[in-house]
C-alpha positions in Angstrom: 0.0 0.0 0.0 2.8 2.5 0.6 4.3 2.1 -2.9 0.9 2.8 -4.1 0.4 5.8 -1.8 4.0 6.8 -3.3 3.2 6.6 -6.9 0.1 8.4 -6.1 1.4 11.1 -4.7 4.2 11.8 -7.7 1.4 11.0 -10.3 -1.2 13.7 -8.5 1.8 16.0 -8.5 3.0 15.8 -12.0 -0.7 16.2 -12.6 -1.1 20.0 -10.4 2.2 21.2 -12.4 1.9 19.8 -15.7 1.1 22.3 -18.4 -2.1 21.2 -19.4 -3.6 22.0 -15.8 -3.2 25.4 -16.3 -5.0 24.7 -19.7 -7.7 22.7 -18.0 -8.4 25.5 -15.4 -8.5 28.1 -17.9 -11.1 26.0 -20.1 -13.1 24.8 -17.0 -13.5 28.7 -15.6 -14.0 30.3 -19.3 -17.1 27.5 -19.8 -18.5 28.6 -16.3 -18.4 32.0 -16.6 -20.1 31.8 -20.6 -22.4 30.0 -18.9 -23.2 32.8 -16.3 -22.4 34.9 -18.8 -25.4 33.9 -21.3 -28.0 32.9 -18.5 -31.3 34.2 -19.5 -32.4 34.5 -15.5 -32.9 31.8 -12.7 -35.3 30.0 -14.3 -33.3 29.5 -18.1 -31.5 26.7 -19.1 -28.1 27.8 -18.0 -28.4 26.6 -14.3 -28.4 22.8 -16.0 -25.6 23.7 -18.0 -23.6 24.4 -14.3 -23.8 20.8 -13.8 -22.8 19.6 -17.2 -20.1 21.6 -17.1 -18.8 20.2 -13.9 -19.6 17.0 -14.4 -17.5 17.2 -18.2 -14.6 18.9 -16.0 -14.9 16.1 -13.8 -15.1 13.2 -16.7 -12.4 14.5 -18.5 -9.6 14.7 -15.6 -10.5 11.4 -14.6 -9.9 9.8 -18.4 -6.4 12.1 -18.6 -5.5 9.1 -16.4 -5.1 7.0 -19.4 -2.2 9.4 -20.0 0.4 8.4 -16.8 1.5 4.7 -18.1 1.6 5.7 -21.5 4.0 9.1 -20.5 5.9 6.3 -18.7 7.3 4.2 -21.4 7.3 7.4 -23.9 10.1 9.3 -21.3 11.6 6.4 -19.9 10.3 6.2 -16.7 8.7 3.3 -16.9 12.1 1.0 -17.4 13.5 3.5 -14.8 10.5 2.2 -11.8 10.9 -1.0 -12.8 14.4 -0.9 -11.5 13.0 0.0 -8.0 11.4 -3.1 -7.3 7.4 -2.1 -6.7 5.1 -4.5 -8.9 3.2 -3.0 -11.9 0.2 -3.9 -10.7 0.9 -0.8 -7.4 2.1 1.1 -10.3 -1.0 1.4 -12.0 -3.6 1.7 -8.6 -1.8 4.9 -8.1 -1.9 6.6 -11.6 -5.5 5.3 -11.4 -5.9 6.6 -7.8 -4.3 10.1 -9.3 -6.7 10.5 -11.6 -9.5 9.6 -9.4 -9.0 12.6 -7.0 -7.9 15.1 -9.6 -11.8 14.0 -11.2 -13.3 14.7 -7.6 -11.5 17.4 -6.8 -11.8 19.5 -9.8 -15.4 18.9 -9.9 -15.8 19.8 -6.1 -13.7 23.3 -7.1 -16.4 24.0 -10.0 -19.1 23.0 -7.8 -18.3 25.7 -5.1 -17.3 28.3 -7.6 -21.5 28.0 -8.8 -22.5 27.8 -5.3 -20.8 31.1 -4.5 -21.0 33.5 -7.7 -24.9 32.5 -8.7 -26.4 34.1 -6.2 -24.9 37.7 -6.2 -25.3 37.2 -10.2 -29.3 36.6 -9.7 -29.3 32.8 -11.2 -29.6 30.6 -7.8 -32.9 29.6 -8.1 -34.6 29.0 -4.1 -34.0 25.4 -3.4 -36.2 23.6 -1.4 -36.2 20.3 0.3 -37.4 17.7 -2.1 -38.8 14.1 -1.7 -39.4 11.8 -4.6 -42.6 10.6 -5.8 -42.4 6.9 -6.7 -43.3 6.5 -10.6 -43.1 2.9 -11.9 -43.2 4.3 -15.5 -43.6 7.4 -17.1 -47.3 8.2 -17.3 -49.2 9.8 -20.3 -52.5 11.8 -19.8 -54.0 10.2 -23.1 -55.3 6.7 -23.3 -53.2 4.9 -26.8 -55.5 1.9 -26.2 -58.4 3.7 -26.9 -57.7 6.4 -29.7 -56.1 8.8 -27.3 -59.1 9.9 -25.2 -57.9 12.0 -21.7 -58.0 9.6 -18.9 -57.7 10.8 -15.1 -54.7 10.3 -13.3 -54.0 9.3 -9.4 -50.6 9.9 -7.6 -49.9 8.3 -4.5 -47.5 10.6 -2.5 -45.7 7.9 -0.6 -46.4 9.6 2.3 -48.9 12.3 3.7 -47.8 15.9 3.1 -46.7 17.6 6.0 -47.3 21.3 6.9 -46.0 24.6 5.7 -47.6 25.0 1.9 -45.3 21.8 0.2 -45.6 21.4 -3.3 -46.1 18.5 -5.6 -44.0 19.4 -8.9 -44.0 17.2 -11.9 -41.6 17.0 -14.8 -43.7 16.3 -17.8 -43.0 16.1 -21.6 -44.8 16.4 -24.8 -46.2 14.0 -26.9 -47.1 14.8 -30.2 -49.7 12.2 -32.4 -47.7 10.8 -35.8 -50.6 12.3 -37.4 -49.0 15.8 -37.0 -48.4 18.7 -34.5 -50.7 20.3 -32.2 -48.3 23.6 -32.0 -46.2 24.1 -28.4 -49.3 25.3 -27.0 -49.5 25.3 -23.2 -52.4 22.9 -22.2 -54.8 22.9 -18.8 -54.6 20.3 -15.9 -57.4 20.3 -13.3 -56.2 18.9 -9.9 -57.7 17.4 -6.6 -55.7 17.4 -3.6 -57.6 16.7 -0.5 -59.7 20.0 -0.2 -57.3 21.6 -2.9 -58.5 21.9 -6.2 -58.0 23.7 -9.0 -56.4 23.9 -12.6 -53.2 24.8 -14.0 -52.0 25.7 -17.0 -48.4 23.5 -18.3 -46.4 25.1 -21.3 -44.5 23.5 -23.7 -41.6 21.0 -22.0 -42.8 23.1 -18.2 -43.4 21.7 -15.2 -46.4 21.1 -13.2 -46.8 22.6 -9.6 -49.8 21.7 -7.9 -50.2 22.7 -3.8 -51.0 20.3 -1.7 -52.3 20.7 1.8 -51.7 19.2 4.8 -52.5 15.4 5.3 -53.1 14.6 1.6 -52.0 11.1 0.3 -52.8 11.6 -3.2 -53.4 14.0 -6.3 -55.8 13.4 -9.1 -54.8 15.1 -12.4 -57.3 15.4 -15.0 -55.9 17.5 -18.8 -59.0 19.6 -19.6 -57.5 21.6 -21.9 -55.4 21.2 -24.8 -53.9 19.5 -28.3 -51.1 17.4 -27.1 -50.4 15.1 -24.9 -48.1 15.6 -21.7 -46.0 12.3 -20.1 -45.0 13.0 -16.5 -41.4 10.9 -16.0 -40.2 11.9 -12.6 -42.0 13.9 -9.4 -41.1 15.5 -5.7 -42.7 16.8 -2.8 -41.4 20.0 -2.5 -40.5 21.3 1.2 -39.1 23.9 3.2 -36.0 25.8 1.7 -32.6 24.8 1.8 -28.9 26.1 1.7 -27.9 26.4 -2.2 -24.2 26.5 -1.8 -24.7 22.9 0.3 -26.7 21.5 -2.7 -24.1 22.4 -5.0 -21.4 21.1 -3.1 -23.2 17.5 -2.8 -23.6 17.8 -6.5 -20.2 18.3 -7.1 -19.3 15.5 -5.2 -21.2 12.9 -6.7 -20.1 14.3 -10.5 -16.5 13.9 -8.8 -17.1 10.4 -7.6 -18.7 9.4 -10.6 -15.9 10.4 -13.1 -13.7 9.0 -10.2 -15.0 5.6 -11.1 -14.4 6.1 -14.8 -10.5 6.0 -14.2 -9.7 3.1 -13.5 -11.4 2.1 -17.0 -8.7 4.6 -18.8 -5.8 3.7 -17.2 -6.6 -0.4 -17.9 -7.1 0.8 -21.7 -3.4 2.6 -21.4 -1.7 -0.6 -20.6 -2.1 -2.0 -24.2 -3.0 1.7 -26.1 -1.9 5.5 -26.2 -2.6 7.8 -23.9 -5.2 9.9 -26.6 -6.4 6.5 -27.7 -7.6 4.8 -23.9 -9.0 8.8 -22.6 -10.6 8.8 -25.9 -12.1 5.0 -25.2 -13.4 6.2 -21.7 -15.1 9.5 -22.6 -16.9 7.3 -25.8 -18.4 5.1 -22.9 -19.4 7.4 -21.2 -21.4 8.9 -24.1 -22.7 5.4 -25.0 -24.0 5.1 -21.0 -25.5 8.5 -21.3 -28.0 7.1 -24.1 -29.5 5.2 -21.6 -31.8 8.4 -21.0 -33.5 8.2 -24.5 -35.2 4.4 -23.9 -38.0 5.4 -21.7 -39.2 8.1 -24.5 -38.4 5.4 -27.3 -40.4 3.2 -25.3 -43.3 5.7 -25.5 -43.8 5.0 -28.9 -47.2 4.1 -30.0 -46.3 2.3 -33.1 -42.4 1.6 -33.8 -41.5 0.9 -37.2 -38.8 -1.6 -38.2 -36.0 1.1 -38.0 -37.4 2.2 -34.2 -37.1 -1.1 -33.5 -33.3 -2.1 -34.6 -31.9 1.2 -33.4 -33.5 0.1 -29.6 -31.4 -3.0 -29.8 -28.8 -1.6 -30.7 -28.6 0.7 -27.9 -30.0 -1.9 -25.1 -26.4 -4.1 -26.4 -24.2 -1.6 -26.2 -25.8 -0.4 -23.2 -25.6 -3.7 -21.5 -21.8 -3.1 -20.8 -21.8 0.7 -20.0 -22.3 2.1 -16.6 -25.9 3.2 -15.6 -25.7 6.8 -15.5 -29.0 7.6 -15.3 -29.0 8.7 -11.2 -26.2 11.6 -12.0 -29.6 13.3 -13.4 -29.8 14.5 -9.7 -27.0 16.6 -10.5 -28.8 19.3 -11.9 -31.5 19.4 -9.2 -30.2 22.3 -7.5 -30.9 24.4 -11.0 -34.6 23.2 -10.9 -35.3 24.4 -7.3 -34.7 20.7 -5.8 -32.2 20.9 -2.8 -29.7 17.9 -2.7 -28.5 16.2 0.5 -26.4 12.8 1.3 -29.0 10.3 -0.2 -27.8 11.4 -3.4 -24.6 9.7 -3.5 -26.9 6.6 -3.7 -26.8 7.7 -7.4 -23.3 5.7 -7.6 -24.6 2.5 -7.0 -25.0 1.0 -10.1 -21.4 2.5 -11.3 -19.4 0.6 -8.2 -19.6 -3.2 -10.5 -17.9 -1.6 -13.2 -15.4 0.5 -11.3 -15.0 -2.6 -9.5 -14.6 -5.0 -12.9 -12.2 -2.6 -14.2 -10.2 -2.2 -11.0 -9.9 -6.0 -10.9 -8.1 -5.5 -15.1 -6.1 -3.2 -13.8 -4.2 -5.4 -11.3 -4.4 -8.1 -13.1 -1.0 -9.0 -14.9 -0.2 -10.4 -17.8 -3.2 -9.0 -20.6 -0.8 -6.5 -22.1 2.8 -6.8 -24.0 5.9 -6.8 -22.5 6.4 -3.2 -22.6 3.7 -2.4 -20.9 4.9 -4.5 -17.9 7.9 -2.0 -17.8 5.7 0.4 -16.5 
């Protein structure tokens, strides 16, 4: 473990002094502050675009990892280690241990740079304490089965809402009919919560907020109003107000961790490839995982043709070895409102088998050429 900790420590080093940190801070705080820059208000897209940006920060330090074992054998320093004694095998944990903590700390740096500079620029949004609202499936307010007439909707809450005017908000999404568009028309939603009813009006791709009072179980949604049809995909229950610095912190830790899981991946390509080739090879997974998102709208189809069909298994292969990505959505709850706390690093689940499997590759010896070994 201490020749681990040793390489660790030089590879983290070289990393902070290298020339293409300074190039890597300069392109991380340039896309942060076009991002502020060109933010419409609180409400605009740009507060999602923080967490991409940290998150791709994040991604992209942890796949420069792929570059430490290749720069090795390039400059000589990999026949020069293997003179010391220390196995390969502690060689590469530590370059892949490097690149893990450069990922989560650069994207903890980003993180609190948003937390501190939105709100005296007016784009922190009020965040308030959120609780998720179980949805099996996404839900559509038209019925396919029977030629798309409005059917009501019921919401169980999980759990009874508690005092102090909480809100049930719900992500929905268009759908339009094959036939041909309705326009991006806002349509009308009557609601029933409890004693609380009333009607509200959802534009194009908005959200629906509907209050509920105290005590109340459920919500019935009824669209009374309206050309398209709306799909609702994720909901909370929407509480008292929270820190948004802290939210932003948490999110910026689990973009960190995440990406931190994705080195090990690019250093066990760089045993047997270039440094451009295994960080290219990571950041292409990760694009591949990302698709994952698109299968419950492809799912929504009414009737997939042969070509809707294909692509879906073609996706559902390649997703089969790729990371589930799909909790890191989170990420970007503190620019909708949605305050973020410890629970969300539960979000990394699903990505611990992989960092695992790819850990395992990486001490394993023997599944590249000799040269490699040198390192």
């Amino acid at each position: 473990m201490r020749d681990v900790l040793v390489f660790f420590g030089l590879d983290l080093r070289n990393a902070l002094r290298a020339r293409g940190a300074a190039v890597w801070a300069a392109l991380a705080f340039g896309a942060l502050a076009l991002t502020l820059a060109l933010a419409p208000g609180a409400g605009g897209l740009a507060g999602t675009w923080f967490a991409c940006v940290v998150g791709g920060l994040a991604l992209f330090l942890a796949a420069s990892g792929g570059a430490i074992l290749p720069g090795d054998r390039l400059e000589g320093r990999g026949t020069w280690l293997a003179t010391l004694g220390p196995s390969p095998a502690r060689r590469r944990a530590g370059a892949a241990l490097a690149a893990a903590t450069t990922a989560t700390g650069g994207a903890l740096v980003a993180a609190l740079l948003v937390g501190l500079l939105a709100p005296p620029l007016g784009l922190a949004r009020e965040t308030l304490e959120a609780r998720a609202v179980p949805l099996a499936k996404p839900i559509s307010f038209r019925d396919a089965d029977v030629g798309g007439a409005p059917r009501q909707i019921t919401l169980s809450l999980g759990a009874p809402a508690g005092a102090g005017g909480q809100l049930l908000e719900l992500e929905a999404r268009p759908r339009l009919a094959r036939t041909g568009s309705q326009g991006a028309m806002p349509v009308t939603v009557a609601y029933a919560a409890g004693d609380e009813v009333g009607s509200v009006s959802v534009p194009w791709r908005g959200r629906l907020r509907v209050p509920l009072p105290e005590g109340a179980r459920s919500v019935k949604l009824d669209l009374v109003a309206g050309g398209h049809d709306l799909v609702l995909v994720r909901g909370w229950v929407l509480g008292q107000p929270r820190a948004f610095l802290v939210s932003w912190l948490w999110a910026g830790l689990l973009l960190g961790l995440a990406a931190a899981c994705v080195a090990p991946l690019a250093v066990t390509l760089s045993r047997a490839t270039s440094g451009p080739t295994a960080a290219g090879a990571a950041v292409v997974v990760v694009l591949v995982a990302a698709m994952r998102s698109v299968l419950p709208e492809a799912e929504l189809a009414t009737t997939p043709g042969v070509l809707d069909r294909v692509a879906r298994w073609i996706l559902e292969t390649s997703l089969a070895l790729a990371p589930d990505l799909t909790g890191l959505s989170c990420a970007a709850e503190p620019a909708a409102g949605r305050a973020l706390g410890p629970a969300c690093l539960g979000a990394l689940g699903p990505l611990l088998p992989h960092a695992l499997a790819w850990t395992l590759l990486l001490i394993t010896p023997g599944l590249a050429g000799p040269h490699e070994e040198q390192a």
